[in-house]
C-alpha positions, 0 to 999 in steps of 0.5 A: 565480520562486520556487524550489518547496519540494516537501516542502509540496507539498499532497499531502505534507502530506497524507501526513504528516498520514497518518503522523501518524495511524498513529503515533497509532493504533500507540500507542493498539493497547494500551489504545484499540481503537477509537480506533485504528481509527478513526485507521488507517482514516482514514490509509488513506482519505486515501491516496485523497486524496493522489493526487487533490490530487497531480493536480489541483495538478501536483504529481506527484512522487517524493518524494510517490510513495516517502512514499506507499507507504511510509506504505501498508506501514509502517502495514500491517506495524505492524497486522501485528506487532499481529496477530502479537501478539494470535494468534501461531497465525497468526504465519507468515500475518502475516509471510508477507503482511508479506514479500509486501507489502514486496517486491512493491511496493518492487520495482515502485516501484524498476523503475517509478522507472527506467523513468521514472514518477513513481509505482508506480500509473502503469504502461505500458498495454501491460503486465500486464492485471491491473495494469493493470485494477487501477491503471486503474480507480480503484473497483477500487483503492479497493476492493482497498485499503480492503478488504484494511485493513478486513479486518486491523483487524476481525482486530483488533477482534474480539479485543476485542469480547466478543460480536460480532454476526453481521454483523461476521463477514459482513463479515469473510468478504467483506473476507478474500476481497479481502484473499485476492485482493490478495495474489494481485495482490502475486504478479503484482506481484513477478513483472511487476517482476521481469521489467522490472528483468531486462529494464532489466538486460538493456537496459543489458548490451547497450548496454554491448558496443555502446560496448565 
């Protein structure tokens, strides 16, 4: 049998093509609006896609989990550091969701990783109930997700539409309450992370005095 080559993995490919598209969209921030919108949002929908393709061809794996949020929170520092750019009075609010992003979720990728689960999104049932309902419920996610994007690229839409209508700002309001209640979850995040990797810490201190 021929050996696999993971790196063409069809959710793989899905997940360069992503950052294909937030590349593009990075540059085009400058000059182009709503071209770059258009391609950020698409790399943040296809992330739905990846996972569904990485199902349905058994091709789960860790590589495609670590591109996978990485793609996620590199594209969303980015538009972040854009954001800073385009109203510095809210500098701190961008850097503290960028630390808050980073961290919560590198963290529990790394603690889901040693428990042994191939991604950050499959979680132990018995665990956090927010985090549970959160990666369980595929609507839920998609949602919190796709809310908290469209709320960073309105930020940055409005600052180049002269004269929005009222409905824009409707949507912003709504998407802003998700994006609140998605840093919320960070914060369950890092602390239900925090508490399994001092658990696994805490697990491999005592088999080490067993075998002393």
């Amino acid at each position: 049998m021929a050996q696999e080559n993971i790196f063409l993995f069809v959710p793989n490919l899905i997940g360069y093509a992503r950052i294909v598209l937030a590349l593009l969209s990075f540059f085009l921030m400058p000059c182009c609006p709503w071209s770059a919108s258009f391609c950020y949002m698409l790399s943040a929908l296809l992330d739905s896609l990846d996972g569904h393709a990485a199902r349905a061809y058994n091709q789960c794996t860790k590589f495609g989990a670590m591109l996978d949020m990485l793609t996620d929170r590199c594209a969303t520092m980015c538009l972040l550091v854009n954001l800073s750019l385009i109203y510095p009075s809210y500098t701190f609010l961008f850097q503290l969701s960028m630390c808050l992003d980073i961290a919560s979720h590198w963290l529990h990728l790394h603690s889901s990783t040693i428990k042994g689960s191939t991604s950050h999104k499959t979680i132990d049932l018995s665990g956090n109930p927010i985090l549970r309902v959160y990666y369980t419920s595929k609507s839920v996610l998609f949602v919190m997700c796709s809310g908290n994007e469209l709320f960073f690229c309105l930020l940055y839409l409005l600052h180049h539409i002269e004269e929005p209508a009222g409905w824009v700002y409707c949507l912003l309001g709504l998407c802003g309450i998700i994006s609140l209640l998605k840093s919320a979850i960070s914060v369950v995040h890092l602390i239900t992370a925090s508490q399994n990797m001092v658990a696994l810490d805490k697990a491999e201190r005592e088999q080490s005095r067993k075998t002393q």
